[in-house]
VOVEXBA-944124 format. One record per residue: z, x, y of N, C-alpha, C in turn. Coordinates in Angstrom, 1 decimal. Atoms other than C-alpha are relative to their C-alpha. Layout:
% residues N
nzz nxx nyy cazz caxx cayy czz cxx cyy
Z X Y Z X Y Z X Y
...
END
This chain:
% residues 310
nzz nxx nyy cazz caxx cayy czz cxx cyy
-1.0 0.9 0.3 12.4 54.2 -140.2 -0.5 -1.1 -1.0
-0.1 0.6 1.0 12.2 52.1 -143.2 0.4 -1.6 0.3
-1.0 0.9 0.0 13.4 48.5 -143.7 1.1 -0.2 -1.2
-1.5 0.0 0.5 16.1 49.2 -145.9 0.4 0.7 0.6
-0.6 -0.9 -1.6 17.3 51.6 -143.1 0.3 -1.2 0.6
-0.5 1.3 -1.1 17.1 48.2 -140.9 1.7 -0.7 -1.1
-0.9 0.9 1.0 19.2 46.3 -144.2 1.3 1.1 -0.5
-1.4 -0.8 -0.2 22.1 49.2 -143.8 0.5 -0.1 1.1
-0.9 -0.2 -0.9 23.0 49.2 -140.5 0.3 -1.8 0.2
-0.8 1.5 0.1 23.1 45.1 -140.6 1.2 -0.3 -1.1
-1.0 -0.1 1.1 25.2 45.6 -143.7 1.0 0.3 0.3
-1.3 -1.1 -0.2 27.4 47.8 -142.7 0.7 -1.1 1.5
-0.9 0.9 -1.1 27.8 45.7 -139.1 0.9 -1.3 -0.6
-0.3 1.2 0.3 28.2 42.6 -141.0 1.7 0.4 -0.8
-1.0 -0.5 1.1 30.8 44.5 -143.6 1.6 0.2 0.7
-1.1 -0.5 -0.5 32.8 46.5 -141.4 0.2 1.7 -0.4
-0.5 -1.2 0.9 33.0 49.7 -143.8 -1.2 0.1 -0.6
0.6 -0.2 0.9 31.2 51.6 -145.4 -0.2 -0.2 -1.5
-0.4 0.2 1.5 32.3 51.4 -148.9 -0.5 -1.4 -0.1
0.2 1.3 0.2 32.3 47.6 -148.6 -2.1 -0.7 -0.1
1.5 0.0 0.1 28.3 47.8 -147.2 -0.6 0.5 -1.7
0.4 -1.0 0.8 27.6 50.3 -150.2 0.4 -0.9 -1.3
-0.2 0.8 1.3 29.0 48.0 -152.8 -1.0 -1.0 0.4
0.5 0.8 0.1 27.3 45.2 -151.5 -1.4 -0.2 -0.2
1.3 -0.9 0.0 23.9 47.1 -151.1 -0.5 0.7 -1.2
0.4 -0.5 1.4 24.1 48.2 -154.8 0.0 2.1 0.2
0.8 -1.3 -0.1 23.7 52.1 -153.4 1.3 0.6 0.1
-0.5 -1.1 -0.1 25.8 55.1 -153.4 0.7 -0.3 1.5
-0.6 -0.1 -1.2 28.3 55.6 -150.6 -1.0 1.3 0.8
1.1 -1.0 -1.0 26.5 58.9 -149.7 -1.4 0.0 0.5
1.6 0.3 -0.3 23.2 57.3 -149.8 0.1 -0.7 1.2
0.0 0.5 -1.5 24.3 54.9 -147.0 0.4 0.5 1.1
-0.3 -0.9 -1.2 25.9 57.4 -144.9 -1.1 0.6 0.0
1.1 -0.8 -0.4 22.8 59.4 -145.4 -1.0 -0.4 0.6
1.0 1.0 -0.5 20.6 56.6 -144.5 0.3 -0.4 1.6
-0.5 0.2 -1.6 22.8 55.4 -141.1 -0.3 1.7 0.5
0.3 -1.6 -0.4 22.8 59.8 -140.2 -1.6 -0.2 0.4
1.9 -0.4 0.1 18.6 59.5 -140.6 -0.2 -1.1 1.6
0.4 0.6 -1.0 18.2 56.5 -138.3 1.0 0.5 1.2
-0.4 -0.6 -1.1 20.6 57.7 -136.0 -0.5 0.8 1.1
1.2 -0.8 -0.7 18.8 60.6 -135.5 -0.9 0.1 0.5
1.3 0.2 -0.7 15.5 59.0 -134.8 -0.2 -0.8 0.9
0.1 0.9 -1.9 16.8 56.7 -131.9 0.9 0.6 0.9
-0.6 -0.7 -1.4 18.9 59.5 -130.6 1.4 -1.2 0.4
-1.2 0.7 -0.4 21.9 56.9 -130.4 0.9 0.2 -1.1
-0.6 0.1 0.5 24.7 56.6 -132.0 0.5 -1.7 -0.4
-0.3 1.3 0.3 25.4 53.2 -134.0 1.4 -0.6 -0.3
-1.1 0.4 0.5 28.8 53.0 -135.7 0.4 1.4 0.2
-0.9 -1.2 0.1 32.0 55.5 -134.8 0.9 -0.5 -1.4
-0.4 -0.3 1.5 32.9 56.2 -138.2 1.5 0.4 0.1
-1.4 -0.8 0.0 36.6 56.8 -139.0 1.0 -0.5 -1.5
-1.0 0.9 1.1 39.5 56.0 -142.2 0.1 -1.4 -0.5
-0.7 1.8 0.6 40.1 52.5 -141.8 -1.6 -0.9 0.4
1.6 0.8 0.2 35.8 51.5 -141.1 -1.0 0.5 1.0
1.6 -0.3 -1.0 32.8 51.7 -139.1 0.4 -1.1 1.3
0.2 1.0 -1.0 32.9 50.2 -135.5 -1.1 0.1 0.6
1.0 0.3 -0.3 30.3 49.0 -134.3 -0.2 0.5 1.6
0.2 -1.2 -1.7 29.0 51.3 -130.2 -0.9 -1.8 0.6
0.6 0.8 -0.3 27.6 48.8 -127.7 -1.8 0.3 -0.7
1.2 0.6 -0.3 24.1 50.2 -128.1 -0.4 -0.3 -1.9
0.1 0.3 1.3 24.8 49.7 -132.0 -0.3 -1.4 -0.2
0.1 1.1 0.0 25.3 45.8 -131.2 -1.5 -0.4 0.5
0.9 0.5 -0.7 21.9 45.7 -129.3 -1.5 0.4 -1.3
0.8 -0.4 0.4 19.9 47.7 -132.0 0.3 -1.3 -2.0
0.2 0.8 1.2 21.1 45.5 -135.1 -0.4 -1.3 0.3
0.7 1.5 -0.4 20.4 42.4 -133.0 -1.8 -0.1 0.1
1.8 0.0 0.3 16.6 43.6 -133.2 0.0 0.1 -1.0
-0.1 -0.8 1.5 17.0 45.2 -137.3 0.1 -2.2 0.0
0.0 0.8 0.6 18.0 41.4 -137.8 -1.1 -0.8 0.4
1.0 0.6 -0.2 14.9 39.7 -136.0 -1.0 0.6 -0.9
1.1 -0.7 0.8 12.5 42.1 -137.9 0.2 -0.6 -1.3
-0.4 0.8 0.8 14.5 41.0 -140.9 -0.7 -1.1 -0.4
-0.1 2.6 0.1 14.1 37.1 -140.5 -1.3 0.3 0.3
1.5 0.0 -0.4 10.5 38.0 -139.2 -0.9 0.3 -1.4
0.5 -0.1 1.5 9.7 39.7 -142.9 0.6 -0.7 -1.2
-0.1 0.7 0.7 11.4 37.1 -144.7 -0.5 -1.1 -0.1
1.3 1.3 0.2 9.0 34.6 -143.5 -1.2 0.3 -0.2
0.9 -0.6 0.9 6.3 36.8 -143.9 -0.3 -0.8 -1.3
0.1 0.2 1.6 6.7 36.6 -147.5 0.4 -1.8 -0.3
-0.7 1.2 0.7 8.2 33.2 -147.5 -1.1 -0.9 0.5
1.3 0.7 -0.6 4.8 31.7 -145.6 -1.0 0.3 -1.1
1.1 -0.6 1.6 2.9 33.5 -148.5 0.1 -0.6 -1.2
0.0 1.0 0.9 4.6 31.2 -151.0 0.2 -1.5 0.4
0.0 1.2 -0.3 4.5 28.3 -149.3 -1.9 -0.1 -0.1
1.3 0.5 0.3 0.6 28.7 -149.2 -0.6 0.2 -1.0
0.1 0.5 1.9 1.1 29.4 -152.9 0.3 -1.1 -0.7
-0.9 0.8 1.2 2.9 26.6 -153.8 0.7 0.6 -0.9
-0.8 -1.1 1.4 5.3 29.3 -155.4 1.8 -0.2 1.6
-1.4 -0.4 -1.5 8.6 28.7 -152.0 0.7 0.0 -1.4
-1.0 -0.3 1.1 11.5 29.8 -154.0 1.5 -0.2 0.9
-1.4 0.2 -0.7 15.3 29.4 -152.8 0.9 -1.0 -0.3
-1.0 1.0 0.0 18.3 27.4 -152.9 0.2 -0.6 1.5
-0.5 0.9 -0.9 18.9 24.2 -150.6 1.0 -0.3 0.2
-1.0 0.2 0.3 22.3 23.3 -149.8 -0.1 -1.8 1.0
-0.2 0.9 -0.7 22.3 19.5 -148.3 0.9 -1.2 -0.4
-0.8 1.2 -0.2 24.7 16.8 -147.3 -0.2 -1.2 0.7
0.2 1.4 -0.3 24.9 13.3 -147.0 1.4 -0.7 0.1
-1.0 1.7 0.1 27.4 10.1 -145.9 -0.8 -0.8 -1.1
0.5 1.2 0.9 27.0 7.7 -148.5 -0.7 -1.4 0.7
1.0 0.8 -0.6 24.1 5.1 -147.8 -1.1 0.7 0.1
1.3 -0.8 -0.1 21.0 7.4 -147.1 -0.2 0.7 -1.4
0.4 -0.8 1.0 21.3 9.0 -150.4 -0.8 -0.2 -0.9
1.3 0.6 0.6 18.3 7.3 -152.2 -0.8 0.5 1.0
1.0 -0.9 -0.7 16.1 8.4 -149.2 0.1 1.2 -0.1
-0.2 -1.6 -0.3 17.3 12.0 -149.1 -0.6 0.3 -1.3
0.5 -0.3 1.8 16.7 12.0 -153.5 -1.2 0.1 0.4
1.3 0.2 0.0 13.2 10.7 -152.6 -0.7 1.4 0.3
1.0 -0.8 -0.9 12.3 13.6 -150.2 0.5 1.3 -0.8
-0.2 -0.9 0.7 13.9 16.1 -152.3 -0.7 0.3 -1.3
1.3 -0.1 0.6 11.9 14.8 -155.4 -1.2 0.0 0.0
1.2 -0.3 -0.4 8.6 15.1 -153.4 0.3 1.6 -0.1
0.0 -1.6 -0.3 9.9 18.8 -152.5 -0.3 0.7 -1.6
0.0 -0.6 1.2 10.5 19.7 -156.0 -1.4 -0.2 -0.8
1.3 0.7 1.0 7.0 17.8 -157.2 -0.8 1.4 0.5
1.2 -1.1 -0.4 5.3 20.6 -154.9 0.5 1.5 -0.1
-0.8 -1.4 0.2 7.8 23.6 -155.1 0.9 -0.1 -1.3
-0.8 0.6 0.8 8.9 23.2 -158.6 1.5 1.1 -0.4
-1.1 -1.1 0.4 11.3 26.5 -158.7 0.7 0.5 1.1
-1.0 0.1 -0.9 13.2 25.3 -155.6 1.2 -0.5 -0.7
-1.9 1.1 0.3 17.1 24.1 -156.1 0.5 0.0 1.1
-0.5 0.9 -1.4 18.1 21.7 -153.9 1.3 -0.6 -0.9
-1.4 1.0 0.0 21.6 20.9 -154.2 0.6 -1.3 0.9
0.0 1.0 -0.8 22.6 17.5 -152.7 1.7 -0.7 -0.6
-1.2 0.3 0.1 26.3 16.1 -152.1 0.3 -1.1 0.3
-0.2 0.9 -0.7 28.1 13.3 -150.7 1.3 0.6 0.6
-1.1 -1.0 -0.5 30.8 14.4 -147.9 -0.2 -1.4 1.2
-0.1 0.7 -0.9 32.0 12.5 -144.8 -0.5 1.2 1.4
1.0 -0.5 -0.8 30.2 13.5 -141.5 0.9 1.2 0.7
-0.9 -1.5 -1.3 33.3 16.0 -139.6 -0.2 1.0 -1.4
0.2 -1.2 1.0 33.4 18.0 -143.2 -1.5 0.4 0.2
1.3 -0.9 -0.3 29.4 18.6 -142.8 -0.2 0.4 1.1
0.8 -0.7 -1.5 29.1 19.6 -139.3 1.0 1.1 -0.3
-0.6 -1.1 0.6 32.0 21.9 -140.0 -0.7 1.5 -0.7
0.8 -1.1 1.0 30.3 23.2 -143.0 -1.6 0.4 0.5
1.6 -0.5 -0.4 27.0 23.4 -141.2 0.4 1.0 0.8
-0.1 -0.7 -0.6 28.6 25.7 -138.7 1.0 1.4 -0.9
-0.3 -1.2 1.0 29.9 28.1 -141.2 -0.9 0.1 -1.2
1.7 -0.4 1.3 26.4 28.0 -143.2 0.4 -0.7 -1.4
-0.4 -0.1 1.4 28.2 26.8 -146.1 -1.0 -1.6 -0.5
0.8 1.1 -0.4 25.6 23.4 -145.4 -1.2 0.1 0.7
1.1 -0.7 -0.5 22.2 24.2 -144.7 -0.6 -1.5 0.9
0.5 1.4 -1.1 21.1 20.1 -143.4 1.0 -0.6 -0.2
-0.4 1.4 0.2 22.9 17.1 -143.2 -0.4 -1.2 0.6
0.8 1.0 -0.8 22.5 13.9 -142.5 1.9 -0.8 0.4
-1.3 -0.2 0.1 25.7 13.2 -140.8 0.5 -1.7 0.9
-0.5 1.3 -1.3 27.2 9.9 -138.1 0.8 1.0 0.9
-0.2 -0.8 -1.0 27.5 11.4 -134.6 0.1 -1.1 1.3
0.3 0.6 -1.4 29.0 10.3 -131.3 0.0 1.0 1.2
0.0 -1.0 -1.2 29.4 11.8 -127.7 1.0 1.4 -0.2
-0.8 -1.5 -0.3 32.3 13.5 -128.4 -0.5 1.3 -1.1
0.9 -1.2 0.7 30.6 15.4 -131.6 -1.2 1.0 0.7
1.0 -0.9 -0.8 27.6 16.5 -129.2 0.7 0.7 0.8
-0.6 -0.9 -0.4 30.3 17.8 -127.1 0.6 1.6 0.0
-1.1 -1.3 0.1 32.7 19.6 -129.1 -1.7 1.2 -1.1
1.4 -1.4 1.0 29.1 21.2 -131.7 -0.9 0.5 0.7
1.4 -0.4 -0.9 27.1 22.7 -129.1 -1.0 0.8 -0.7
0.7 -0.7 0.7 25.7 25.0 -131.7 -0.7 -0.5 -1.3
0.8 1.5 0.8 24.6 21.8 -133.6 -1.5 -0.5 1.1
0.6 0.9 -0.4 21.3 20.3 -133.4 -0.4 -1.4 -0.5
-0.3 1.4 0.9 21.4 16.6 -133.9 -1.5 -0.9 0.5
1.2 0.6 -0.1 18.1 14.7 -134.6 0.5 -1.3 -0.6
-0.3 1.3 0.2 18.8 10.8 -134.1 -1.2 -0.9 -1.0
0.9 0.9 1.1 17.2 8.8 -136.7 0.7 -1.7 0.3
-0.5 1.3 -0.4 19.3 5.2 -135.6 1.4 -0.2 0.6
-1.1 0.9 0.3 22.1 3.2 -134.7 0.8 -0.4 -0.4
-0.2 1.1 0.9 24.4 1.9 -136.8 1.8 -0.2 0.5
-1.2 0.8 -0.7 27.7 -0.3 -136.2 1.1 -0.2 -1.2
-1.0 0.5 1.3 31.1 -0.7 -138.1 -0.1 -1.4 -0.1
-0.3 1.0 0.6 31.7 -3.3 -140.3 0.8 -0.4 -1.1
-1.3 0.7 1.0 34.3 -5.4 -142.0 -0.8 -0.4 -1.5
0.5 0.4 1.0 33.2 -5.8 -145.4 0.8 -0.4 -1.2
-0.9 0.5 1.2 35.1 -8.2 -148.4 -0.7 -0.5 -0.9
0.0 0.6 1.0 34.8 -9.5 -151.4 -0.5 -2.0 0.8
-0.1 1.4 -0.2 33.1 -13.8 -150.9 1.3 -0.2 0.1
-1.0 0.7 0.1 36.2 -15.1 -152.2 1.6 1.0 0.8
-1.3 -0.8 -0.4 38.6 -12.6 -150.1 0.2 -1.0 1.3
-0.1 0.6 -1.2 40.4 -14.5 -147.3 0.0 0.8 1.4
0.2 -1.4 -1.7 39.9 -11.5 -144.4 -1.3 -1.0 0.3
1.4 0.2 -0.8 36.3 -12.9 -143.8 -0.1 -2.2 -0.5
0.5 1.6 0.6 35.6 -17.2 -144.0 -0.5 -0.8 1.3
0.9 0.3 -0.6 33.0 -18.9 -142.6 -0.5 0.8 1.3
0.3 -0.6 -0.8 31.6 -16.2 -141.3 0.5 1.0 1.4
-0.7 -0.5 -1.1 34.0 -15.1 -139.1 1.1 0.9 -0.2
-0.9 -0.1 0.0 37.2 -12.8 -139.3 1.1 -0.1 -0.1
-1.7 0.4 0.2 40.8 -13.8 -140.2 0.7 1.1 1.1
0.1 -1.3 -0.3 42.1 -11.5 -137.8 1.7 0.2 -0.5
-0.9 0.1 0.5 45.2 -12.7 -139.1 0.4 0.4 -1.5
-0.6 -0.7 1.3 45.1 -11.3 -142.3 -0.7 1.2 -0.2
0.5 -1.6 0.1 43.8 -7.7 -141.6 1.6 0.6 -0.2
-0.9 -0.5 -0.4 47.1 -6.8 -141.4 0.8 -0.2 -1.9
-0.7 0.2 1.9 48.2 -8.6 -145.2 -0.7 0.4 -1.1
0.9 0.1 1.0 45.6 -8.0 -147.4 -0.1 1.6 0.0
0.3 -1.5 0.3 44.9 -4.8 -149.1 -1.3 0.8 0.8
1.1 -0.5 -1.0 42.4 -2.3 -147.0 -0.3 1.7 -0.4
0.4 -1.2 0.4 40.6 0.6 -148.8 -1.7 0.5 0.5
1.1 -0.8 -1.0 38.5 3.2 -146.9 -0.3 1.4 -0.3
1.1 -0.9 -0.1 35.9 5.9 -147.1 1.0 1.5 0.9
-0.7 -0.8 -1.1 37.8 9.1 -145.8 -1.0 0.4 0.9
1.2 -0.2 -1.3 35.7 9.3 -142.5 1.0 0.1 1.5
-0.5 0.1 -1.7 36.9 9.8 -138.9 0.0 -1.0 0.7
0.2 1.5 -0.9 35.1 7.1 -137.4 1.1 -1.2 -1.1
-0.4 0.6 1.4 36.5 4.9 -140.4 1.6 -0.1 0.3
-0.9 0.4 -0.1 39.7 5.7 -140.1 1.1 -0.4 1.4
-0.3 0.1 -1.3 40.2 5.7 -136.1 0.1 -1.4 0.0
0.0 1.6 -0.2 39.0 1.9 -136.5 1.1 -0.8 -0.6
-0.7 0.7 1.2 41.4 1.1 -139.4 1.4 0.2 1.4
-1.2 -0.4 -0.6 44.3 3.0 -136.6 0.1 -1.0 1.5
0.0 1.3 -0.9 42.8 0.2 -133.5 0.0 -1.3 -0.6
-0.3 1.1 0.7 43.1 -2.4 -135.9 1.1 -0.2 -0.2
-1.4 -0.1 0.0 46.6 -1.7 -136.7 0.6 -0.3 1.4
-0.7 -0.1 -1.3 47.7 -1.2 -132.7 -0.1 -1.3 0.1
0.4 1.1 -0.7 45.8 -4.6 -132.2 0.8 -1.3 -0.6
-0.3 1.0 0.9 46.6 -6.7 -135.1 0.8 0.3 -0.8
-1.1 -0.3 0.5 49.6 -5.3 -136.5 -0.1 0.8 -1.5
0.6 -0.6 0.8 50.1 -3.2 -138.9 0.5 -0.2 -1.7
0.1 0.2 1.3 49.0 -2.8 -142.6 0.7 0.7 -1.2
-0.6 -1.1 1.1 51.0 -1.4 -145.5 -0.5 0.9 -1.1
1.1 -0.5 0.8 48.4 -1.3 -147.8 -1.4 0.2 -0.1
1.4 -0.7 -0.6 45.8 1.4 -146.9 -0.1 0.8 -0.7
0.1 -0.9 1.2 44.4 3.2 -149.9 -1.1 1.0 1.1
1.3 -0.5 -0.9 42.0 6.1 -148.1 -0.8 1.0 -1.4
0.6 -1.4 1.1 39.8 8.2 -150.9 -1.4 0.5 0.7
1.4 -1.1 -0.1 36.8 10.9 -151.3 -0.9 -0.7 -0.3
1.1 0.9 1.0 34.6 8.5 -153.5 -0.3 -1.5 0.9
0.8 1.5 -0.6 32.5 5.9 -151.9 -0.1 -1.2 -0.9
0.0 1.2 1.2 32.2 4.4 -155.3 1.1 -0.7 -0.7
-1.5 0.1 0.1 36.0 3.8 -155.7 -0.1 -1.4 1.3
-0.4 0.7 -0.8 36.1 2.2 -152.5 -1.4 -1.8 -0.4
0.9 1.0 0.3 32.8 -0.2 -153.5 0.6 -0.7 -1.3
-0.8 0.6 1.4 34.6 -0.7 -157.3 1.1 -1.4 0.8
-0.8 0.7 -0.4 37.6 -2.1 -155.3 -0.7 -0.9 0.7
0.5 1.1 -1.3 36.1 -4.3 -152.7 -0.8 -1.3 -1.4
0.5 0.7 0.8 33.7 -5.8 -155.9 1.1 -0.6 -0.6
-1.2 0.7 0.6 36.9 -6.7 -157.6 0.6 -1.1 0.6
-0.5 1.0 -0.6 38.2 -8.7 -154.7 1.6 0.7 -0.2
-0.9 -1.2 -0.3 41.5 -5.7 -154.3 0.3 0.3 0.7
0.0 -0.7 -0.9 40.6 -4.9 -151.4 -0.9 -0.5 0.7
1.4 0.3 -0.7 38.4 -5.5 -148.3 -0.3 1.9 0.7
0.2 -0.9 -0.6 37.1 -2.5 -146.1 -0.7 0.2 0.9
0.7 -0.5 -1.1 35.5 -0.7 -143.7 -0.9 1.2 0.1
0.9 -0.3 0.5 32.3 0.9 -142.9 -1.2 0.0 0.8
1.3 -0.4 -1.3 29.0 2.0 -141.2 -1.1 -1.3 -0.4
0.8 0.7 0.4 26.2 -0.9 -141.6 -1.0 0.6 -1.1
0.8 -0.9 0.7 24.1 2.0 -142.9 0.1 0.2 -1.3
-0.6 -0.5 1.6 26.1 2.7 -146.0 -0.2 -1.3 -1.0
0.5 1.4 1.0 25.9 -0.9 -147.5 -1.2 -0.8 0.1
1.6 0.8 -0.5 22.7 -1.9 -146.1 -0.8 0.8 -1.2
0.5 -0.6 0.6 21.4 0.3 -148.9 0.2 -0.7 -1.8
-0.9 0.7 1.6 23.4 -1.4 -151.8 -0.3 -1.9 0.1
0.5 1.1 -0.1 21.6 -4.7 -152.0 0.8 -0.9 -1.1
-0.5 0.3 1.0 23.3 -5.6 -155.2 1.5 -0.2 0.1
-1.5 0.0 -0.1 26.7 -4.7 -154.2 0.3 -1.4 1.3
0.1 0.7 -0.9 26.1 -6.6 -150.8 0.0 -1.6 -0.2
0.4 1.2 0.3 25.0 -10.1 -152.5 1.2 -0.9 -0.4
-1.1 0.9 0.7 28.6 -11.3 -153.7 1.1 0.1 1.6
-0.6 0.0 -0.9 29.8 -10.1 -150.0 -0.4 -0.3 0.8
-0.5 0.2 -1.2 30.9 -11.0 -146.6 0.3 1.2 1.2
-0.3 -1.3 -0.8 30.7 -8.7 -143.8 -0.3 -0.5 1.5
0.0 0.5 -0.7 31.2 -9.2 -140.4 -0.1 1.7 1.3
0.0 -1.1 -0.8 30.6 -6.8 -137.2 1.2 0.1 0.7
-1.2 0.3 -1.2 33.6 -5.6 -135.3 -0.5 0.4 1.5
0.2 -0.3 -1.4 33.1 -6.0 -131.9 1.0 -1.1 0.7
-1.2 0.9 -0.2 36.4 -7.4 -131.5 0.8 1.5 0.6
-0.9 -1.5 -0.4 38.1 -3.6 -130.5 -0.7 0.3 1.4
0.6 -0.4 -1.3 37.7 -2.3 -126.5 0.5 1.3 -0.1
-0.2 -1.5 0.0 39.3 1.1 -127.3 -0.9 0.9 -0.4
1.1 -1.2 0.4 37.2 3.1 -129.0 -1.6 -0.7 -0.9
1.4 0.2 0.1 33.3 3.1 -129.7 -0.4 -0.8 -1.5
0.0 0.1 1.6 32.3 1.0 -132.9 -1.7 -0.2 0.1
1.4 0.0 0.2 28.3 1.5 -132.4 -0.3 1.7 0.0
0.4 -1.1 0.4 27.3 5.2 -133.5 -0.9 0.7 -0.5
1.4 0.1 0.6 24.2 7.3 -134.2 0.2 1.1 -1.2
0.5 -0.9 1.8 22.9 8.8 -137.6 -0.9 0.6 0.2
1.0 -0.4 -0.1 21.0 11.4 -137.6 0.1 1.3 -1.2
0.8 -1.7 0.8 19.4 15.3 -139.3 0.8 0.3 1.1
-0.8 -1.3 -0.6 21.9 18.2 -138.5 -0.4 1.3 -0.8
-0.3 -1.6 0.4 21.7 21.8 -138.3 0.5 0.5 1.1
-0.4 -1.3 -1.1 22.5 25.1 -137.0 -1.1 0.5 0.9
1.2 0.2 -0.6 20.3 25.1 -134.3 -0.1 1.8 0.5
-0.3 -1.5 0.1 21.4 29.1 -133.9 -0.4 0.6 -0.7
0.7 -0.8 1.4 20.5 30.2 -137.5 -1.3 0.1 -0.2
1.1 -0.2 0.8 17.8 31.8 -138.9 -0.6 -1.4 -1.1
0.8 1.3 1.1 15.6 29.0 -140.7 -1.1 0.6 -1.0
1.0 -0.3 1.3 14.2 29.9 -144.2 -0.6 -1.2 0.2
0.9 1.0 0.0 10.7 28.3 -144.8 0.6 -1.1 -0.5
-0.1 0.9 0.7 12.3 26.6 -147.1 0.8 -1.4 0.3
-0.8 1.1 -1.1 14.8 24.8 -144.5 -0.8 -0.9 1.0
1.4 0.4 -0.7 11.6 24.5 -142.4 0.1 -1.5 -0.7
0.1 0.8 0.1 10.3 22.3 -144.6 0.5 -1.2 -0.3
-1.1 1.1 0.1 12.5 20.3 -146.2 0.7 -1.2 1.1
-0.1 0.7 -1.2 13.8 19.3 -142.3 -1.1 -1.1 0.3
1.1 0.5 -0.4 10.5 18.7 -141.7 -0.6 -1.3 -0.6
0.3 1.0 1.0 9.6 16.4 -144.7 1.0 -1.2 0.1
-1.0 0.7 0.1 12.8 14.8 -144.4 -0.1 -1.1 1.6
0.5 0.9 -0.9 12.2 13.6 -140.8 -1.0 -0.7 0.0
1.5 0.9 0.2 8.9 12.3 -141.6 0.3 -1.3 -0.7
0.5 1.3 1.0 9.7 10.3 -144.3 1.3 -1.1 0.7
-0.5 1.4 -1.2 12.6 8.5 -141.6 -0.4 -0.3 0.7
1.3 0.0 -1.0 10.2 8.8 -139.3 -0.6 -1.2 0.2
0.8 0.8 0.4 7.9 6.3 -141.0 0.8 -1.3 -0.1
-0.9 1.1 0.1 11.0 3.8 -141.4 0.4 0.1 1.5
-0.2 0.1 -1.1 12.1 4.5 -137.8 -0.8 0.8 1.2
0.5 -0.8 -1.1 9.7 5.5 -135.3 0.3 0.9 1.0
-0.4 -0.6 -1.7 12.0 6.1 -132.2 0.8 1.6 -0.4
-0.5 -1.0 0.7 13.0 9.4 -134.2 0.2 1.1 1.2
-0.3 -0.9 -1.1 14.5 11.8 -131.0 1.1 1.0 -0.2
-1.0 -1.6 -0.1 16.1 15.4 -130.4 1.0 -0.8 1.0
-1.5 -0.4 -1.6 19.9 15.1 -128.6 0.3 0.4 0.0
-0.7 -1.0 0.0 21.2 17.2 -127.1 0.4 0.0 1.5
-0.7 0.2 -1.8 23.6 17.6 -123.3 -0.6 0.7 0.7
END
């Protein structure tokens, strides 16, 4: 048995059909029926009942490609441990971020690249339910996401590594009347314009703000963090917001006013930020390290750096 023998019958399970394996596999249709036939024969089982409309998959078919894929993932680190102690890792990164961390994450990605120069690391900005999402359909290899109870709940196939704390916040323009002397208007949450970050937490707060303090007409919500920072700097708008995210923007921060809410008893306005993955998936070296680097270098800014999990 071969391991392109192993990388046929996971093909074919993953596919469904022959033809579809056989295209995807670059080979001949009769080369991959002849290849599934061969192994067949040499474990004496039968793997897939073959018929018109695909291949289905036999129980002891499911038991033998769940080993074909460990061997797999086992010779892909092989080889992928051999360029890491070349300084040769090769692959594509896919990682996401909430806005605010994204200067740390650069940092640790341009150390990766200083040492692996013919890695590609792609890096986004997304709000934290779209990356856990996308981390659970692979289409997100880390992120760095805001997580509360009910997320460790409903992602059990998430692992969420806490890096801090962080708390909503009202944030205006000096001269906006929402925030003066330090304190809240709570009387004019309700008049004044109010543009927000599309976020879950974010917009839950904006929807106990309304119940509490009546409600607002003008609620702009966008994708762009730097839309919602434009307006707020104009004095347009005030908004809302993780401490995390503007605690990073020193410049933007200096002309504003921001106040903690801890004025709401409904729902949670203290939340933790942490490193996410698929705690299920196979990990290329190259996820390895990256994780690995990436923790370290929050690590060093936050010591109490801990695994959650129920």
């Amino acid at each position: 048995m071969t391991f392109e023998q192993l990388k046929y019958i996971v093909t074919v399970e993953k596919f469904g059909t022959l033809k579809d394996a056989a295209e995807h596999l670059h080979i001949t249709l009769s080369a991959l029926s002849q290849g599934l036939n061969k192994i067949e024969a040499e474990l004496g089982l039968t793997l897939f009942q073959r018929n018109r409309t695909g291949s289905t998959i036999t129980k002891e078919g499911r038991i033998i490609v769940a080993q074909a894929k460990k061997i797999l993932f086992a010779l892909d680190d092989l080889y992928e441990s051999a360029e890491v102690l070349q300084n040769k890792l090769t692959g594509t990164l896919k990682v996401a971020s909430i806005p605010g961390p994204f200067f740390q994450l650069f940092a640790t990605a341009q150390q990766m690249k200083s040492i692996y120069p013919d890695i590609n690391i792609q890096i986004r900005e997304q709000n934290s339910q779209t990356m856990l999402e996308e981390l659970k359909s692979e289409k997100v290899d880390i992120a760095l996401a805001v997580y509360n109870h009910e997320d460790l709940e409903k992602y059990l196939d998430l692992a969420f590594t806490k890096i801090q704390d962080c708390e909503v916040f009202i944030v205006a323009h000096k001269d906006s009347p929402v925030i003066q002397g330090g304190k809240v208007v709570t009387e004019e949450l309700g008049e004044q314009p109010v543009i927000l970050f599309d976020d879950k937490i974010v917009i839950a707060t904006m929807n106990e703000m309304k119940r509490v303090f009546g409600r607002n007409d003008i609620v702009i919500s966008v994708n762009n963090p730097h839309i919602v920072q434009q307006y707020v700097e104009e004095n347009k708008a005030y908004t809302i917001g993780l401490d995390l995210t503007f605690n990073h923007s020193q410049r933007f921060m200096q002309d504003m006013s921001s106040v903690k809410i801890d004025f709401l008893t409904e729902i949670p306005t203290t939340h933790s930020f942490g490193i996410v993955t698929k705690s299920n998936r196979h990990e290329t070296q190259l996820m390895k390290e990256f994780a690995y680097r990436l923790k370290k270098d929050f690590q060093e800014q936050q010591p109490n750096l801990t695994e959650t999990s129920l």
